[in-house]
C-alpha positions as CSV (number, residue, x, y, z in Angstrom):
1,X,5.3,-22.2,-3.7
2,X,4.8,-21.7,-0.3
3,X,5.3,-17.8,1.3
4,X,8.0,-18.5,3.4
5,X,7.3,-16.1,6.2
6,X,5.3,-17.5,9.8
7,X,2.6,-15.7,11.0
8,X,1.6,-15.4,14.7
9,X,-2.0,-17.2,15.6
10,X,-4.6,-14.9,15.7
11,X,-5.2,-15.0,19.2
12,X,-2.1,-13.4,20.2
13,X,-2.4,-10.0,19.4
14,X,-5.4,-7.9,19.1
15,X,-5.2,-7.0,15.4
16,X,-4.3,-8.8,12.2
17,X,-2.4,-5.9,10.6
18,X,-1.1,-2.6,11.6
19,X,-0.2,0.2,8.9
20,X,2.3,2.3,9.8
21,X,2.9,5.5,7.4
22,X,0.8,8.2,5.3
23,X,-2.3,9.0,5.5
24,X,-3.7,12.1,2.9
25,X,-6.7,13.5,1.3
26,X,-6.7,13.7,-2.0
27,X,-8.8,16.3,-4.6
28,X,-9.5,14.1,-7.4
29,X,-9.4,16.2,-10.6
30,X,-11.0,14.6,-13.9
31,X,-10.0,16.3,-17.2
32,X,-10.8,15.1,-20.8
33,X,-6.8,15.0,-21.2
34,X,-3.6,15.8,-19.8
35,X,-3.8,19.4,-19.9
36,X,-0.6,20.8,-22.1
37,X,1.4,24.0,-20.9
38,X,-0.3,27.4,-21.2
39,X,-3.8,25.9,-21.9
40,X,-7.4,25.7,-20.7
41,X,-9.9,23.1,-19.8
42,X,-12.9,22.4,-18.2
43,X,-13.0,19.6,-15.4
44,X,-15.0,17.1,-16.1
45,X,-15.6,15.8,-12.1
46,X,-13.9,16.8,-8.9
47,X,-14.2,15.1,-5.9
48,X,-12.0,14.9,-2.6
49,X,-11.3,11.5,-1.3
50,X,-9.4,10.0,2.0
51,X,-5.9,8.2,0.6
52,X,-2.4,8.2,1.4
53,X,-0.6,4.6,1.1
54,X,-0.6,2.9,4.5
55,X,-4.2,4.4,5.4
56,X,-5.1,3.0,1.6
57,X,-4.0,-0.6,2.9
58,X,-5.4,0.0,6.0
59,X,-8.8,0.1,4.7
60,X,-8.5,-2.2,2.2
61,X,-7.7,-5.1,4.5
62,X,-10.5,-3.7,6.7
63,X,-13.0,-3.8,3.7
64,X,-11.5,-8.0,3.5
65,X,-12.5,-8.8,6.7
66,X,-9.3,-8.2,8.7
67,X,-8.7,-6.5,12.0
68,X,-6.5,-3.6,11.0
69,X,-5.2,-0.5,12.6
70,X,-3.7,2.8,11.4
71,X,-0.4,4.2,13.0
72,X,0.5,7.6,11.7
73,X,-0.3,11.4,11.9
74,X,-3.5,13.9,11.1
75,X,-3.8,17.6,10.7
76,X,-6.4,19.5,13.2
77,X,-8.1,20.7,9.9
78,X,-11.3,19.5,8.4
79,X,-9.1,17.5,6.1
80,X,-7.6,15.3,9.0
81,X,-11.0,15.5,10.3
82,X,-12.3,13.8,7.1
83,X,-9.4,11.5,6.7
84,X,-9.5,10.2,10.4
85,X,-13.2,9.6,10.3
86,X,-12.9,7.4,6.9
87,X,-11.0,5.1,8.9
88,X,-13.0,4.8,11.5
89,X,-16.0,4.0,9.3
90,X,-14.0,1.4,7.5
91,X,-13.4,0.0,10.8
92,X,-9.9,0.4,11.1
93,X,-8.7,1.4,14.5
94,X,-6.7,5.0,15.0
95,X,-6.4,5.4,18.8
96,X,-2.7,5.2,18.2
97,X,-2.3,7.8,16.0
98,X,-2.0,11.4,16.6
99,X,-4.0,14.6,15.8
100,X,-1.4,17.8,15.2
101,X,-2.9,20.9,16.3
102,X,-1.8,23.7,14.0
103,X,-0.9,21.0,10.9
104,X,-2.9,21.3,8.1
105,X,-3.2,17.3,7.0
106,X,-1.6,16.0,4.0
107,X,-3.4,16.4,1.0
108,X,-2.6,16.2,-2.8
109,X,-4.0,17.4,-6.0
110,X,-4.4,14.7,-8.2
111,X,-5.3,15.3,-12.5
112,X,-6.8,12.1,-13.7
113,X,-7.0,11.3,-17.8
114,X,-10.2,10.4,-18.4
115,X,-9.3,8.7,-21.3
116,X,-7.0,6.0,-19.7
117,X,-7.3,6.7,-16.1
118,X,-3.9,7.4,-15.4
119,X,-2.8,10.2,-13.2
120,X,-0.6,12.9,-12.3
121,X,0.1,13.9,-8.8
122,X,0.9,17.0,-6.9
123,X,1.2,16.7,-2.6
124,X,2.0,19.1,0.1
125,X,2.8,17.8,4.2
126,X,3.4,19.8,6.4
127,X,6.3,19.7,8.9
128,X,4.5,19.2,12.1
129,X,3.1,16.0,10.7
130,X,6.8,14.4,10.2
131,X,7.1,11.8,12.8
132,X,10.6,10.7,14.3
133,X,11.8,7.5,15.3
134,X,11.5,8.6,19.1
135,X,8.3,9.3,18.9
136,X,6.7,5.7,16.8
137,X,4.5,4.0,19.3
138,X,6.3,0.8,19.5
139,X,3.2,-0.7,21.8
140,X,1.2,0.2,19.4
141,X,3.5,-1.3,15.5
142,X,3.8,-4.7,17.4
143,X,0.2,-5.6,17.8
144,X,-0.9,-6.8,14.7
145,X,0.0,-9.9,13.2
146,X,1.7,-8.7,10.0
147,X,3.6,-5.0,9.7
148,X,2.8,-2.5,6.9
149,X,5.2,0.2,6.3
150,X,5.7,2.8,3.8
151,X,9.2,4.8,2.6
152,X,8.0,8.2,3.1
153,X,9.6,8.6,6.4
154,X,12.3,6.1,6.3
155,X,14.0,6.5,9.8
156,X,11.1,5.7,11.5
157,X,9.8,3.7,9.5
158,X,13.2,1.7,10.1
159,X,12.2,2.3,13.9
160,X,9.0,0.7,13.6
161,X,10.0,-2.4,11.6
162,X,12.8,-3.4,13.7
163,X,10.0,-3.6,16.6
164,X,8.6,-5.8,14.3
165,X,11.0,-8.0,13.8
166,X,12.4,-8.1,17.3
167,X,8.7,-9.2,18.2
168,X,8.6,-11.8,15.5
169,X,6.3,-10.3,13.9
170,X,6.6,-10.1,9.8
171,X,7.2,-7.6,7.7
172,X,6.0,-5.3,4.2
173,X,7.0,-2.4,2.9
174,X,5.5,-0.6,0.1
175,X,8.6,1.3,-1.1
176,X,8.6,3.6,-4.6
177,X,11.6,6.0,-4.3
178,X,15.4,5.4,-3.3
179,X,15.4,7.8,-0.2
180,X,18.7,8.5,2.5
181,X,18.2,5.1,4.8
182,X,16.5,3.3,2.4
183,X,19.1,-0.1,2.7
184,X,18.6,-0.3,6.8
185,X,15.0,-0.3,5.8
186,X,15.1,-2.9,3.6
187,X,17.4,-4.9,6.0
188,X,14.3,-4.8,8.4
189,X,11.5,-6.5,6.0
190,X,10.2,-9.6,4.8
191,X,8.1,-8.8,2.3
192,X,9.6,-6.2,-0.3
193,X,6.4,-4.4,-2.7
194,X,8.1,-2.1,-4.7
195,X,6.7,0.4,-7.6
196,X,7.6,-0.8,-11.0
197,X,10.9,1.7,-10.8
198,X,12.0,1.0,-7.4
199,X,13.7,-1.8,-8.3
200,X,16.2,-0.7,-11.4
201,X,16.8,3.0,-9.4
202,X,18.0,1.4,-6.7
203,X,20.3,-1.6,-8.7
204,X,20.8,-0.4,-11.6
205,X,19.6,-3.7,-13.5
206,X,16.9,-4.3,-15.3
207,X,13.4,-5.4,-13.3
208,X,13.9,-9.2,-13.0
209,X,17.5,-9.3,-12.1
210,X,16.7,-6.3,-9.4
211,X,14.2,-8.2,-7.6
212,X,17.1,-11.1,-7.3
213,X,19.7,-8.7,-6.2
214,X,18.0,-7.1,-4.0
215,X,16.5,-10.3,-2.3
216,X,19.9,-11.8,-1.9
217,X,21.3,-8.2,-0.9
218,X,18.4,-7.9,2.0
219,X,17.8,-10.9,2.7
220,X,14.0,-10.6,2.2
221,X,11.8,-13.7,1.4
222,X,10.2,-12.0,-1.3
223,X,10.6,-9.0,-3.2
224,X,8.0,-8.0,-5.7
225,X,7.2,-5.3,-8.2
226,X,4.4,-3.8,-9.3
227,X,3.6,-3.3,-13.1
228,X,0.1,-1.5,-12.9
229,X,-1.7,-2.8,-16.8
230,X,1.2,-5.4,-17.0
231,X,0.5,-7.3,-13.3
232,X,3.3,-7.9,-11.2
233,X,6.9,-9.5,-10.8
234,X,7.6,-11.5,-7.7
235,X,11.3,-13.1,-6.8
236,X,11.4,-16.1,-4.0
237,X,13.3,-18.7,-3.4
238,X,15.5,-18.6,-6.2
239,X,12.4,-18.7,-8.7
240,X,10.5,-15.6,-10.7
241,X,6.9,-15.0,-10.8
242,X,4.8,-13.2,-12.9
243,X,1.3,-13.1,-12.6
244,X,-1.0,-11.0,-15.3
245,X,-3.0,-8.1,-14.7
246,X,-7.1,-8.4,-14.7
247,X,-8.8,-7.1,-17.3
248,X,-11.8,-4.9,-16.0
249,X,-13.2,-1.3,-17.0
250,X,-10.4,1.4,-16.0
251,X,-11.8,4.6,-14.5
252,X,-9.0,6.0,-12.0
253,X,-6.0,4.1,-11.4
254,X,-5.1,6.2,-8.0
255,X,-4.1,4.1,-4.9
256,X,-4.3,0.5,-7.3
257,X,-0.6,-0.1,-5.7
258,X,-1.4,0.7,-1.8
259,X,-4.9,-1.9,-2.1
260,X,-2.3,-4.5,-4.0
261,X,-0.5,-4.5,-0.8
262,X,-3.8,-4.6,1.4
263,X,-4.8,-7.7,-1.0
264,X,-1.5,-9.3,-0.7
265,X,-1.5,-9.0,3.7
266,X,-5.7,-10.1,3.2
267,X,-4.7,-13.2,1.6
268,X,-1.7,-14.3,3.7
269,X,-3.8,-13.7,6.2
270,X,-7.0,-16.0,5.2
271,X,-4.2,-19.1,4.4
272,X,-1.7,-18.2,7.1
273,X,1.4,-21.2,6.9
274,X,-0.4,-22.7,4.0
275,X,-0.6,-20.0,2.0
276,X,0.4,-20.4,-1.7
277,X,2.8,-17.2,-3.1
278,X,0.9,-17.8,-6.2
279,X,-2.6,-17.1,-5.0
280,X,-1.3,-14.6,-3.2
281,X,-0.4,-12.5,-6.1
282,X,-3.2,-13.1,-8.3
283,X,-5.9,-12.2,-4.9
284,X,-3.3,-8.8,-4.1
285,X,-3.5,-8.1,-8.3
286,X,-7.6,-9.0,-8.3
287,X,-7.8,-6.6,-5.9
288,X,-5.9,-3.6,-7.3
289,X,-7.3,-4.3,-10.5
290,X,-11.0,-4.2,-9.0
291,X,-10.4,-0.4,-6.8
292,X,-9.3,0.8,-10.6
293,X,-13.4,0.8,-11.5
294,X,-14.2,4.3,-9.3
295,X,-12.9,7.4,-8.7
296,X,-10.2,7.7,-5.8
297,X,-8.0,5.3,-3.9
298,X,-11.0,3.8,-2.1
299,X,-14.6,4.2,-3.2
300,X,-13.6,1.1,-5.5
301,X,-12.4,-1.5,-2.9
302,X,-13.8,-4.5,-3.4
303,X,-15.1,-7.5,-0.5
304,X,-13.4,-10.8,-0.2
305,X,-16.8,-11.6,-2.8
306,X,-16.1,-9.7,-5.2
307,X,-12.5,-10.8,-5.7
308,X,-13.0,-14.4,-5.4
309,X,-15.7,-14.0,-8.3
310,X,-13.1,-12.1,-10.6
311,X,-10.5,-14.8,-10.2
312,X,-13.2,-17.5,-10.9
313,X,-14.0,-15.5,-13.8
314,X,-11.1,-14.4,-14.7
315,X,-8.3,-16.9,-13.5
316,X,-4.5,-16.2,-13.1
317,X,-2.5,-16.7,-16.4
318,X,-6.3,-17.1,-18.5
């Protein structure tokens, strides 16, 4: 099946994907378990590592081999100092974005289970950092090829993706909590990638009949969820898709969503009108499933090498 959404030829705009959203830095916290109330445990590795969900895309489609560029907002501290610069060394382009003086950046704490590699996560922004829709840089959100937003700021995030759309360009949203605004959002996108209980909280059905109701509701060529060990769901044209996880060695499973939705742009991109939903998935879910073997939301990218080579090894539905 073909993803039914045109892309603009690369030589009419000066980057292949803009990201438009979060940015954090995150203290990665290793413990032998879940720590239980009024207990104590050693940590078994801490490190602190750039993330936050558009940035994560961001550098995920930079790591690919697309021309990407970051829209959003960083603290004056050495945390925004760290997260800016991680960008830049990925290659992906921050001139549009802004540098708060007094805002400490975002950053979170997050506990990760050594055992399974799942994790818990605690965040702090500060209000200087909250961007309004009078102040997205609308020059700056319509000169990629393909739009990334995220939910956490939905009014401008609205903002941003109706300059999209008004510029023909296409559309994605990572979106994982029902926030006030969240259905003029949605009006405003293409491509819908949705944690795995998006979908249900905003509905009320179960998974699969959610992504159909909420295509048909929105209007959006495809609307997808996330399932983290379990793949994804996709809904388009009329027709469900399920593509299987990857099996590889789990160490941290922080950020796995954000790099599926830098895989999914990265291979839309590469096969442009041609390009196959299927493949799609199965690159966007070879990807996630390949930043899961490291610590942190991006130490664990992979290259447009390495993916290919898991999906020869390991291909979709095997």
């Amino acid at each position: 099946m073909r993803l039914p959404v045109a892309l603009p030829r690369r030589d009419t705009r000066r980057f292949d994907v803009v990201g438009f959203g979060l940015n954090s830095l995150d203290l990665m916290t290793v413990v032998a378990e879940h720590p239980r109330p009024n207990t104590k445990q050693r940590i078994q590795r801490f490190s602190r590592q750039p993330g936050g969900q558009a940035a994560n895309a961001m550098a995920a489609c930079a790591r690919l081999g697309w021309r990407a560029r970051y829209v959003g907002k960083f603290g004056d501290d050495d945390h925004g100092v760290l997260c800016r610069q991680s960008l830049m060394g990925e290659g992906v382009d921050v001139s549009a974005s802004v540098v708060v003086a007094g805002a400490t950046n975002q950053f979170a704490v997050i506990l990760v289970d050594a055992r399974s590699g799942d994790r818990t996560i605690m965040w702090d922004r500060h209000p200087g950092l909250a961007m309004t829709r009078a102040e997205v840089p609308v020059e700056a959100v319509v000169s990629g090829r393909v739009l990334l937003v995220d939910c956490h700021e939905t009014e401008a995030s609205t903002t941003a993706a109706r300059a999209a759309r008004a510029a023909g360009i296409p559309t994605i949203v990572d979106v994982e909590r029902v926030r006030p605004g969240i259905a003029d959002l949605l009006e405003q996108i293409d491509v819908v990638v949705a944690s795995e209980d998006f979908p249900s909280a905003l509905t009320g059905r179960p998974t699969g009949e959610a992504l159909a109701v909420i295509a048909a509701e929105f209007r959006a060529a495809v609307v997808c969820a996330t399932l983290g060990a379990q793949g994804s769901l996709a809904w388009c044209g009329g027709r469900e898709i399920r593509t299987p996880a990857f099996r590889v060695p789990v160490i941290d499973t922080t950020g796995a969503g954000d790099v599926f939705r830098g895989g999914f742009i990265a291979a839309w991109l590469t096969h442009e009108d041609r390009a196959d939903l299927e493949d799609v998935l199965a690159f966007a879910n070879a990807t996630a499933a390949l930043k899961c073997r490291a610590l942190g939301a991006r130490v664990g990218i992979p290259t447009a090498g390495e993916v290919a080579a898991l999906l020869e090894a390991q291909p979709s539905g095997s």
